[in-house]
N, C-alpha and C positions, 0 to 999 in steps of 0.2 A: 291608725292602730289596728292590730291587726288580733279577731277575737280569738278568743281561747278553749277552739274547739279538740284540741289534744289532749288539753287538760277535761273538759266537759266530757268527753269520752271513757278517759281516767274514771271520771266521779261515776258514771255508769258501767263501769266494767268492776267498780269496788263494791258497788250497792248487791250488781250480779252474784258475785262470790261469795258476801256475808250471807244475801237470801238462800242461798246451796248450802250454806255450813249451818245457817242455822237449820235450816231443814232435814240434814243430816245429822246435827249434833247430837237429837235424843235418837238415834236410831241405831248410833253409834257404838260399841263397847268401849267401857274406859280405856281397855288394855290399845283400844286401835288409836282411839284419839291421843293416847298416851304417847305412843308409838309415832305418830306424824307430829306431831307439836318437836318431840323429839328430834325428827327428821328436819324439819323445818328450822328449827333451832342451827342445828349444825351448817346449813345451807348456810345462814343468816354469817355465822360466825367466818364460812369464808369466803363472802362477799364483801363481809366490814377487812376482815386480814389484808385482800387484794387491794381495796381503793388506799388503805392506810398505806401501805407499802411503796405507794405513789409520793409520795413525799421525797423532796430533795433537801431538807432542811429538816431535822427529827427537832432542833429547839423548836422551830417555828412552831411545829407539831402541839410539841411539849406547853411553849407559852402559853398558844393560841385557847387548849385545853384547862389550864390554869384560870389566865385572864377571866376562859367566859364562865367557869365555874362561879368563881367570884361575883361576875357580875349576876349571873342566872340565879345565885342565891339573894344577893342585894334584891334585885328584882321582884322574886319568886315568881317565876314564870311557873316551876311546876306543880304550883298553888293554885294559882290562877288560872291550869289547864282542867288541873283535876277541881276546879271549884266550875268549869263550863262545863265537864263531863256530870258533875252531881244535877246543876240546873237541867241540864237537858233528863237526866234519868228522872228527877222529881215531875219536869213537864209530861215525860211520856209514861208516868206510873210506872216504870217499870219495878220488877222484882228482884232482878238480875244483879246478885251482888257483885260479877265482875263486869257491870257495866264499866265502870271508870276505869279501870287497869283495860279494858279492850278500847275504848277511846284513847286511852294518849298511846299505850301501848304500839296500835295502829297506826295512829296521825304520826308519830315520830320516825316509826320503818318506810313508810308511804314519800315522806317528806324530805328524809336525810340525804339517800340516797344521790348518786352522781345524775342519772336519768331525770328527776326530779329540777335539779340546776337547768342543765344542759339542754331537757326537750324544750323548754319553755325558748331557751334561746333558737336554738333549730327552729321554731315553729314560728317565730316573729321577723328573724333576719334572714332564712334563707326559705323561708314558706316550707320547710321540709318536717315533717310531723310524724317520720318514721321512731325514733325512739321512743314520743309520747305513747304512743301503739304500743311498741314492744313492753314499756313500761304498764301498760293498761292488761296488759296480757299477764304479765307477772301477778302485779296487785290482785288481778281478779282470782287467781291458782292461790294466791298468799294467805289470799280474805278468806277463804274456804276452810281452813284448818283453825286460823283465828277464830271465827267467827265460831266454829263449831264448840271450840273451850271456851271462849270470851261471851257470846252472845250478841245483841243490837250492837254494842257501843261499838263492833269494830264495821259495823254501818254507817253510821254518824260519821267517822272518823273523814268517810268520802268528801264533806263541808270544807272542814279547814285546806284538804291536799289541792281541792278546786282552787282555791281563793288565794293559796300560796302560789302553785302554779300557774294562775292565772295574772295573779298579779307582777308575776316575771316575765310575762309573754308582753302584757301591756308596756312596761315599762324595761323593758330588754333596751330598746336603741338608748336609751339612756344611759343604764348599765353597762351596756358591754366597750364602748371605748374605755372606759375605768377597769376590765377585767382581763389582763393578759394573761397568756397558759400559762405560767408557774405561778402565778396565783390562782386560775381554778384549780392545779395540782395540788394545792396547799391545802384549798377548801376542803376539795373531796378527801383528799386524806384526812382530815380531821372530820369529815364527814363519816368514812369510815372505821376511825377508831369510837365513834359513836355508836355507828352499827355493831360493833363488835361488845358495848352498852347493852346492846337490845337483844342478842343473840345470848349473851349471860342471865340476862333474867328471862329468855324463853326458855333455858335449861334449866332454869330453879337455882343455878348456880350462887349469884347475887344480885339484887336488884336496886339501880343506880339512878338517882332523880335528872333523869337524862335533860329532861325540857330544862333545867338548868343550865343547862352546859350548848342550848341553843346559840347562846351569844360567838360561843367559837369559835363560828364557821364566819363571823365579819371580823373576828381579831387574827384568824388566819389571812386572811384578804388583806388586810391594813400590815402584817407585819411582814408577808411575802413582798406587801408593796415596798416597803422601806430597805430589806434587808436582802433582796435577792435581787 
């Protein structure tokens, strides 16, 4: 097995970012944090457009979004995340009323993402660790404006993004004879009509219990497998 230093990187290039935004955050005028949250927002919106727009099958899209709705709510995963962000904010005392909204907030932009899938594969089957970098490089630029409105939680958030990613790196050769490209195409596409989730509640637009709609991204996989 091969460790998960791309992703360990990750988790210290996110921890870097949040420490700079929060450092930055009170030093900051509203109007300017207003103004990059803003900025940032918009990026987000067409980063999720682009990977969505990857899709060769819009039902599959369409299902796959349904499905994991359904199931994410049966579930409640996004109960269950914001009930790990509360534990941790009661462990570390904090004050910080948008600890929880910067925790999941965070872990689900960090997570969703194509880069996210893909480095961990890169980095197991071909020893090649370049986009877990480029991805570490983003996060860190990402965390900084988070961090600066959100506070710790979008620190915290580095835990889960390790642990997901690393757990794809470990168990990649497993994985990927099961993953052919028009089922990653299908993933990231419904990957990215989540980001495009995350990029509406950074604008204040609406905000959508995204960690529900986690299941997804395996009923795109399962339904590109059967039907394409």
């Amino acid at each position: 097995m091969v460790f998960p230093t791309g992703s360990l990187v990750n988790l210290i290039a996110i921890v870097l970012g949040s420490c700079a935004g929060m450092l930055l955050g009170n030093r900051l005028p509203e109007r300017v944090r207003y103004i990059v949250f803003c900025g940032l927002g918009l990026a987000t919106l067409v980063i999720g457009m682009q990977m969505a727009l990857k899709t060769q099958n819009p039902l599959i899209l369409v299902f796959s979004i349904l499905l994991g709705g359904i199931t994410g709510e049966l579930l409640q995963i996004e109960r269950g995340l914001n009930s790990l962000g509360e534990r941790l904010k009661k462990r570390l005392k904090s004050n910080n009323l948008r600890f929880v909204d910067g925790f999941v907030s965070a872990t689900l932009l960090f997570v969703i993402g194509s880069m996210a899938i893909l480095g961990p594969f890169d980095e197991a089957l071909r020893g090649d660790r370049t986009l877990l970098y480029t991805k570490s490089i983003l996060d860190c630029f990402a965390s900084v404006p988070l961090a600066a409105s959100f506070g710790s939680g979008v620190l915290f958030s580095a835990v889960p993004v390790f642990l997901y990613q690393g757990a794809l790196t470990l168990f990649a050769g497993v994985l990927q004879p099961m993953l052919t490209p028009a089922m990653m195409n299908e993933i990231i596409a419904t990957g990215g009509l989540m980001i495009l989730g995350i990029a509406l509640g950074l604008l204040d637009v609406k905000r959508i219990p995204l960690s529900n709609l986690l299941p997804s991204l395996v009923y795109a996989g399962v339904l590109s497998y059967f039907f394409m």
